[in-house]
N, C-alpha and C positions, 0 to 999 in steps of 0.2 A: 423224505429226503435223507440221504446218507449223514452223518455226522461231518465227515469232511467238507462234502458237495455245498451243507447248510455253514460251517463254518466258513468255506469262501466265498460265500454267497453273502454272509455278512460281513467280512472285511471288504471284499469291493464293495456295498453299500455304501460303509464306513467312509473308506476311502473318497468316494466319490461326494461324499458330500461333504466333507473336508476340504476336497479341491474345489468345491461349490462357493464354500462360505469363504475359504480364503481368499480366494480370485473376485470374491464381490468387497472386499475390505482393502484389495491392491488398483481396484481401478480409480480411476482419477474423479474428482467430488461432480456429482450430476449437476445439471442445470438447474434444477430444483433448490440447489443446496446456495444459491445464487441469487434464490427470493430469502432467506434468511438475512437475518442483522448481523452486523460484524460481531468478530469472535469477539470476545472477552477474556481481559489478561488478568491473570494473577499474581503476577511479579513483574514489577515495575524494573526499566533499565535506565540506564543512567543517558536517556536521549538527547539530552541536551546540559552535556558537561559544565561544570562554571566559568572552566577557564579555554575554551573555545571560541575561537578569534571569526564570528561568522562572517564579515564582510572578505575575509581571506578564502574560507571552506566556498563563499561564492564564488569569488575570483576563478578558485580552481575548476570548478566545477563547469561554470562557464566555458574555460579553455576546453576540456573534455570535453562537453558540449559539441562546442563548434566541429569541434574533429568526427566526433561520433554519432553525430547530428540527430542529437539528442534533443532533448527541452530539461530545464532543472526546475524542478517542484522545492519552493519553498516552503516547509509546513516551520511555522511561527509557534512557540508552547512552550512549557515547561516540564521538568519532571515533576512537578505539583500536580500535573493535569492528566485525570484516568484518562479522558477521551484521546488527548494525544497518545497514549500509550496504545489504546484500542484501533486507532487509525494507524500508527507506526504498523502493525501484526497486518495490519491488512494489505497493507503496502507491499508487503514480503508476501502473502500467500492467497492462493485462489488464481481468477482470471486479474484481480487489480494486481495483482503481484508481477504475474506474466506482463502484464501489460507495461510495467514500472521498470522490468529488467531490459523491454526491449527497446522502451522512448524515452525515460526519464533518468534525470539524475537528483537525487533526495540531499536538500541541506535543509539539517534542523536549525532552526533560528529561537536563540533561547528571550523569554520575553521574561527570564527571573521574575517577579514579585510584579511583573508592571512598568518597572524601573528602565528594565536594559533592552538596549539594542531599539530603540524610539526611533533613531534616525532612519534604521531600513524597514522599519513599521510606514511612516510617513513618505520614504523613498517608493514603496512596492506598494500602498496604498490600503494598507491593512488596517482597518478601525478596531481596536483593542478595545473598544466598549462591548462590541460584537461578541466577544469572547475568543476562545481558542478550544481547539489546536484552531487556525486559518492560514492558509495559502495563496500562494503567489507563484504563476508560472511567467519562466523566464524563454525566450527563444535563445540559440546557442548565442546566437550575438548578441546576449543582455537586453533587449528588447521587452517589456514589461508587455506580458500578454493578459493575465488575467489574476483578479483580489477576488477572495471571498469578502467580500463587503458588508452581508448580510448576514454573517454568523452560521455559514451553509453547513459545516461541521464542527459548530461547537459540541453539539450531541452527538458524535460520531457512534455513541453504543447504542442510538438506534436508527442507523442509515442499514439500507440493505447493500448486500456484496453486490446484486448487477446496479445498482445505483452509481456505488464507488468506482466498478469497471468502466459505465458508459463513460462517466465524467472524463475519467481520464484517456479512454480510445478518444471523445472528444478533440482535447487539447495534445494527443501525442504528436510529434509531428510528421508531416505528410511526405511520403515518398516522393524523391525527387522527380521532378517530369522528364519521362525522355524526349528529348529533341527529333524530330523527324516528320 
């Protein structure tokens, strides 16, 4: 082989398996990646602020709701609590993600120390014994649809991603019926 012929011969190689390895790092996470347990965070955010007025953040959300005929997820937690941290990240990414931006609308409900926000713990039917993070999905017209009761993700860092997706394809809501 010519010196040149074998030099192009190894940059398209190169090439090609450049645009191999890239194109497999740019498509979207497999199905496989779907039987894994939620990601895991390293930097905690400030989820559930101190001075966030949740009975309001519902209200609003509500209204939004209705209009965008939505459902709002209430995830109940602290910023004390990794697992709420771990379930926040999953809410935003993957198919639970997808799933979040298309039916859901997220109010953090802060349970500080134990102490706060009792009343809409009691009102949405969330047993704090159970632990946390725990949710409560609302239909847009405030209709209380469903409590984790049993403490279903208090471990959220080891639920898997198609677990978190079915749940919530579950409870998203259902496309309107056509009449006819």
């Amino acid at each position: 082989m010519k010196p040149n012929t074998r030099r192009t011969s190894l940059s398209v190689t190169f090439l090609a398996a450049l645009l191999l390895t890239s194109s497999s790092f740019s498509q979207k996470p497999s199905a496989r990646n779907d039987n894994e347990v939620l990601e895991p965070v390293s930097v905690k955010k400030d989820l559930y602020p101190a001075d966030a007025d949740a009975k309001k953040e519902i209200d609003e959300a509500l209204k939004t709701a209705a209009v965008e005929t939505k459902r709002v997820l209430l995830v109940f937690g602290a910023n004390w609590c990794y697992d709420c941290h771990v379930l926040d990240r999953a809410l935003h990414e993957g198919s639970a993600g997808q799933v979040m931006k298309e039916s859901f609308l997220l109010v953090h409900v802060d349970i500080g120390e134990g102490d706060k926000n009792l009343d809409l713990l009691r009102k949405y039917k969330v047993p704090l014994e159970k632990g946390v993070p725990a949710i409560a999905i609302l239909s847009g017209d405030g209709r209380h649809l469903y409590s984790s009761g049993d403490g279903e993700f208090e471990a959220a860092r080891k639920m898997l991603k198609r677990d978190l997706a079915a749940f919530l394809i579950r409870w998203r809501e259902s496309a309107p019926k056509k009449a006819g």
